[in-house]
C-alpha positions as CSV (number, residue, x, y, z in Angstrom):
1,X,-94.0,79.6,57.1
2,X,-90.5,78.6,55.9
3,X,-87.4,80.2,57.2
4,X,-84.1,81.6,55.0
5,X,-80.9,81.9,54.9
6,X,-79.3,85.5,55.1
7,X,-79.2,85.9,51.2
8,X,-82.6,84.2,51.0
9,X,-84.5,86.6,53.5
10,X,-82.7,89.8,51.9
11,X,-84.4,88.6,47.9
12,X,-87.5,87.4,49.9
13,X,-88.3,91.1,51.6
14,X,-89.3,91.7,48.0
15,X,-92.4,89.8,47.9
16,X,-93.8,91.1,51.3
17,X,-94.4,94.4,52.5
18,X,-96.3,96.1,56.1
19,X,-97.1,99.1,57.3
20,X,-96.4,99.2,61.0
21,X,-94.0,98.1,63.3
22,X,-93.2,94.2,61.5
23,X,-93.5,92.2,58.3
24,X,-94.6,89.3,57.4
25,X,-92.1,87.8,54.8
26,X,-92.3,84.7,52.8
27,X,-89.8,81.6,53.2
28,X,-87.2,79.1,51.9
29,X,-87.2,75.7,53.2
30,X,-84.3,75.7,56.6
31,X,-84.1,71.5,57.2
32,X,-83.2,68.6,55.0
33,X,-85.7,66.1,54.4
34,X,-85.5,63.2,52.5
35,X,-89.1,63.2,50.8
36,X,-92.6,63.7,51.9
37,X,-93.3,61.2,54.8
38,X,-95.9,58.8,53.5
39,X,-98.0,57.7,56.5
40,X,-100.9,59.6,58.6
41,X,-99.9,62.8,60.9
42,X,-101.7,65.0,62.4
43,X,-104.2,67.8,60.9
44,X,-101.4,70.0,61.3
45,X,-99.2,67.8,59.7
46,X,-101.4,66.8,57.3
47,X,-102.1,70.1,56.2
48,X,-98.3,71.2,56.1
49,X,-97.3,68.0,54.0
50,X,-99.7,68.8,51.6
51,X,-98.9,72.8,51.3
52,X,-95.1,71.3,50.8
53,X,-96.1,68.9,47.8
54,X,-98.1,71.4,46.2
55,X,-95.0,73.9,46.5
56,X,-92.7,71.1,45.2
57,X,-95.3,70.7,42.3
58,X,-95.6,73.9,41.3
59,X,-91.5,74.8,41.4
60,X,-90.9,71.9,39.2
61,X,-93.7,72.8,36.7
62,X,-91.4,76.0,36.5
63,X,-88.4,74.1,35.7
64,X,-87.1,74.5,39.7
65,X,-85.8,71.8,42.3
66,X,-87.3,71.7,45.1
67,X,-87.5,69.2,48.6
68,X,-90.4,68.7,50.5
69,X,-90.0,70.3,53.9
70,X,-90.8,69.0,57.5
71,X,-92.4,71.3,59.9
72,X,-90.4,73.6,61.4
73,X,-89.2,72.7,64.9
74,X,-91.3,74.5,68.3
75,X,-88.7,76.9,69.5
76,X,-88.3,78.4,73.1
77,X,-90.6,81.0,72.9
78,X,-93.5,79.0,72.0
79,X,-93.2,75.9,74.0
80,X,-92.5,77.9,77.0
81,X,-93.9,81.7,76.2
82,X,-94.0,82.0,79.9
83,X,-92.1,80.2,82.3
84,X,-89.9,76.8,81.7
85,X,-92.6,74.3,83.3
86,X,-91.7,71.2,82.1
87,X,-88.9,69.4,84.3
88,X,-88.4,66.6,81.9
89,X,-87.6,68.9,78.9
90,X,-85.2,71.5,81.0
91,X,-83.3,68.7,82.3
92,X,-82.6,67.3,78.7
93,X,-82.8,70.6,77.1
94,X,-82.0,73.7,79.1
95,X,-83.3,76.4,77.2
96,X,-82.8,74.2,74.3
97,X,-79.6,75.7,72.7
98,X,-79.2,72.1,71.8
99,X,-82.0,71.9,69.9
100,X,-81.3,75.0,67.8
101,X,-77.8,74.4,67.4
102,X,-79.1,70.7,66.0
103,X,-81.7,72.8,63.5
104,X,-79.1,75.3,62.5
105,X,-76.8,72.4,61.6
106,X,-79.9,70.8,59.3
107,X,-80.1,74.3,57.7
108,X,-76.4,74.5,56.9
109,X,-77.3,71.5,55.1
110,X,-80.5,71.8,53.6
111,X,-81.3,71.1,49.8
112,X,-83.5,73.7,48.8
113,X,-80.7,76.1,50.6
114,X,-77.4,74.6,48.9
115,X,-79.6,74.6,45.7
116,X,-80.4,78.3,45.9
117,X,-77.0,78.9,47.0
118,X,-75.6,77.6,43.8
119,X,-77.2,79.5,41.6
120,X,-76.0,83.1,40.2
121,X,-77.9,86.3,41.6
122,X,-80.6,86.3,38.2
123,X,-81.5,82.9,38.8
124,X,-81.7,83.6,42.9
125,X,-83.6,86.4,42.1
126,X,-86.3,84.0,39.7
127,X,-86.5,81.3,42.5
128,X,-87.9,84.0,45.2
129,X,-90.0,85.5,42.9
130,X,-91.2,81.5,41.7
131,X,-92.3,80.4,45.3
132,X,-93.1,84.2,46.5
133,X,-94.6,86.0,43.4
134,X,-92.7,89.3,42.0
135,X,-94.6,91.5,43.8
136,X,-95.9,91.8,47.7
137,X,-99.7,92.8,45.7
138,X,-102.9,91.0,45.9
139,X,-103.1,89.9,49.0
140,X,-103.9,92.5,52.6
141,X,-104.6,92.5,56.1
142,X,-104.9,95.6,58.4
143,X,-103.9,93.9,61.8
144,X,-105.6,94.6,65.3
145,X,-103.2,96.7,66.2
146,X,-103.5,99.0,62.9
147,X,-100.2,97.1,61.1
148,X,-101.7,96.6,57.3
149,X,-99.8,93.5,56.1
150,X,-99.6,92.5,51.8
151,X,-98.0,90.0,50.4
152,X,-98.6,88.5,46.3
153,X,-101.2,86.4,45.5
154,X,-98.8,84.5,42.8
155,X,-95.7,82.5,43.4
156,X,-96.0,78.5,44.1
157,X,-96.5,79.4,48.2
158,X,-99.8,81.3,47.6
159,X,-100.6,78.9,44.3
160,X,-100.6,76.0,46.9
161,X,-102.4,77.8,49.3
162,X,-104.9,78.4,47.0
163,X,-105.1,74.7,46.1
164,X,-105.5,73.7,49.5
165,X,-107.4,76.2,51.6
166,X,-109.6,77.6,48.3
167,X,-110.0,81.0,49.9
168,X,-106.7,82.6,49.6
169,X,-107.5,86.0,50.9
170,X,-109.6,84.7,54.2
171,X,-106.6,81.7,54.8
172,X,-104.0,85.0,54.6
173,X,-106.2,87.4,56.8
174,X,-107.1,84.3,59.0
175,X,-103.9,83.3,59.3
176,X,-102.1,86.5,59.8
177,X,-104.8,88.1,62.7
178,X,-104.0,84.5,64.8
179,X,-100.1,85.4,64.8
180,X,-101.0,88.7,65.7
181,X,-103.9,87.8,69.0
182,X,-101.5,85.5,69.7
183,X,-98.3,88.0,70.8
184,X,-101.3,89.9,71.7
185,X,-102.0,87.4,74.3
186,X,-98.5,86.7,75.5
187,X,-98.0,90.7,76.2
188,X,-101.5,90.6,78.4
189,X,-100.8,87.4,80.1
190,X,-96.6,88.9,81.1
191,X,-98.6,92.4,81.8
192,X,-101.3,90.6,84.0
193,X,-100.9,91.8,87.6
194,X,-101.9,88.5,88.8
195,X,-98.8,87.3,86.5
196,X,-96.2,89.3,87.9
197,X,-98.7,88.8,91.5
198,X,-97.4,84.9,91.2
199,X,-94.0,85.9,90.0
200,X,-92.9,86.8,93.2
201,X,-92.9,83.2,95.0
202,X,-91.5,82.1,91.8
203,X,-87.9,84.9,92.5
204,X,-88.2,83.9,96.4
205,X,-87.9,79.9,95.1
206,X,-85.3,80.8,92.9
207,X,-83.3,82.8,95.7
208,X,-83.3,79.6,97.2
209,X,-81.7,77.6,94.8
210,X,-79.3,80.5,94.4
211,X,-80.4,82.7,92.1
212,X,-81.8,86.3,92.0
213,X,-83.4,86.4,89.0
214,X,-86.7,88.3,89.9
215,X,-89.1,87.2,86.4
216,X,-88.4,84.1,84.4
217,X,-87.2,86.5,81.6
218,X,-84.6,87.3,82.4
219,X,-83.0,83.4,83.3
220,X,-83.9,82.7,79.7
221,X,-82.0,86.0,78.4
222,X,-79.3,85.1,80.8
223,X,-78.1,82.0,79.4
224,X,-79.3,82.1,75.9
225,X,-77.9,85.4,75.1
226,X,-74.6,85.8,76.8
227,X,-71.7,86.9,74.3
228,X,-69.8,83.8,75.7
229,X,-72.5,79.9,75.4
230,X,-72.7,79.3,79.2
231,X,-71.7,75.7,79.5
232,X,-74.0,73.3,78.8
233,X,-74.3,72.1,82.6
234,X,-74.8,75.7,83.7
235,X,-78.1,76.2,81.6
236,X,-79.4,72.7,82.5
237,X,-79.0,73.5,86.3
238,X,-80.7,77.0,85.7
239,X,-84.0,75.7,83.6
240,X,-83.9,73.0,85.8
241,X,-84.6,75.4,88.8
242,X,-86.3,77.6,86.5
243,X,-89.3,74.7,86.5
244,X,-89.2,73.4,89.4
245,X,-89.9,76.8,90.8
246,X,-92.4,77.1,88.6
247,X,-94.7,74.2,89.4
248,X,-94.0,74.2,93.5
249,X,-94.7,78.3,93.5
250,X,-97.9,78.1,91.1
251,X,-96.8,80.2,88.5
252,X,-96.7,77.5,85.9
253,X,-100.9,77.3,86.8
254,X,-101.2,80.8,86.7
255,X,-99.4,81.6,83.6
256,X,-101.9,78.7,82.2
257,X,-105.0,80.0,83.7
258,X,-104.5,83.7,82.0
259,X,-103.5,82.0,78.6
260,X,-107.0,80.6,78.6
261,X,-108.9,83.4,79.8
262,X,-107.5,86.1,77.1
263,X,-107.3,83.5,74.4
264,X,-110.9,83.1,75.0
265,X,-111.2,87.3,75.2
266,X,-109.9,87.4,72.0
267,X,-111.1,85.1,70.3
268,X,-114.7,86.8,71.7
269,X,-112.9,89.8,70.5
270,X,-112.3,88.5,67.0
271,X,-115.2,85.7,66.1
272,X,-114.6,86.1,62.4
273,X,-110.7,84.7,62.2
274,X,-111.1,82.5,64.7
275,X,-113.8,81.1,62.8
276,X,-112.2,81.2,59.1
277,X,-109.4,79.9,60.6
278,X,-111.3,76.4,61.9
279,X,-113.2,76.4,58.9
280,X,-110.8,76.6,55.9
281,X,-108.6,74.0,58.3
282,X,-111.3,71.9,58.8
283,X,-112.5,72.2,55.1
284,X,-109.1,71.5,53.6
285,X,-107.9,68.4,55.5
286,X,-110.0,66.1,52.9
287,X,-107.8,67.9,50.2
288,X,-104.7,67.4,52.0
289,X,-105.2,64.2,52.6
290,X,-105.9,63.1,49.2
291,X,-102.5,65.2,48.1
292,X,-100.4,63.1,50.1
293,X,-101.9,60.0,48.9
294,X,-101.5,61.1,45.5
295,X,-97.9,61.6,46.5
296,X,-97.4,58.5,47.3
């Protein structure tokens, strides 16, 4: 799923609608790309190059520009859903406020945004509707926690979808339930007593590096959403302790441990998404791959 700009998001809102507590809304394309990269990725990769040429296909049939996107950068959240573990990466990164300030500067920049941004309202208001369809109809989901989700079945996003995965409505239902077990899974893991159990040696480590943070929440929230940027030698020094606490005190093993055990609950829970969801990948890959060498 693509992200957008401000102005984007507001048009895009159109195409999506959900009943419940979050939507799911359709994107525009957030960094610049060059082209379609020509050589073997992985699955994933494979599977989101292909999506993007079908898009750019479909956009220019219409008479639209439109660049091929990369993948959209792993964020904080879901590298580290837990606890910053990796020492390596928080000594480079911090909480990464590099890295987004990096990906925010390839949005300012991006094609597909400066393109939309060029054009007057009307034709804004054609280029959503040509990628997400004119309508949030067709297409449904009632979530496991009750939250009905709908989004079109037209536009050149659900066109290449359709292209690609064949089964639009199981590839949007299959798609959709996964986001959803998997926040799902995050809350149970945080909410696990044996979590917040190994949570303690991780605050008594911390109080010995000299800081009384008590759940690895709150360091993140601490130097990522301060009014003032800390400086950037401050949040290296605190993800820095942040991990090494979390592999010397266990955490970082518990916090994997639980992950497992309620992905495989839920999946148990769920058998028919987490089945669509391999098969339509797994079925589509041949597609994909013959996309991109078409593309080439």
């Amino acid at each position: 799923m693509h992200r957008w700009t401000l102005a984007l998001l507001t048009a895009g809102l159109l195409a999506t609608t959900a009943t419940g507590c979050a939507g799911d809304t359709a994107s525009a394309p957030a960094a610049a790309d060059a082209g379609p990269r020509r050589v073997e990725g992985t699955p994933r990769e494979t599977l989101q190059l292909a999506e993007q040429l079908l898009i750019k296909e479909c956009m220019e049939k219409q008479g639209h520009k439109y660049w091929v996107e990369p993948p959209d950068p792993e964020n904080l959240s879901t590298r580290f859903p837990y606890v910053v573990d990796d020492l390596a990466w928080a000594k480079a990164h911090g909480y990464g406020t590099d890295l987004r300030l990096a990906d925010d500067a390839r949005a300012r920049s991006n094609p597909n945004q400066r393109y939309f941004r060029s054009k007057p309202a009307k034709t804004r208001a054609v280029l959503v509707a040509a990628i997400n369809g004119a309508r949030p109809e067709g297409l449904s989901v009632r979530l496991p926690n009750g939250m009905e989700i709908t989004h079109s079945d037209q536009g050149c996003q659900s066109t290449a979808q359709r292209q690609l995965y064949s089964d639009l409505q199981a590839w949007f239902r299959a798609t959709r339930v996964a986001d959803s077990l998997a926040d799902t899974r995050i809350g149970l893991v945080m909410n696990d007593k044996r979590y917040k159990a190994a949570a303690e040696p991780w605050a008594r480590c911390m109080r010995g590096q000299g800081y009384t943070y008590t759940v690895p929440g709150q360091t993140r929230a601490a130097a990522t959403q301060p009014s003032t940027p800390w400086p950037r030698a401050k949040e290296v020094r605190l993800a820095s302790a942040e991990a090494r606490c979390a592999l010397s005190s266990g955490l970082s093993s518990v916090a994997k441990a639980l992950d497992t055990e309620y992905r495989d609950e839920l999946r148990r829970r769920h058998p028919r998404e987490s089945a669509d969801l391999a098969r339509l990948k797994r079925e589509a890959l041949p597609r994909a791959r013959a996309i991109v060498a078409r593309g080439d």
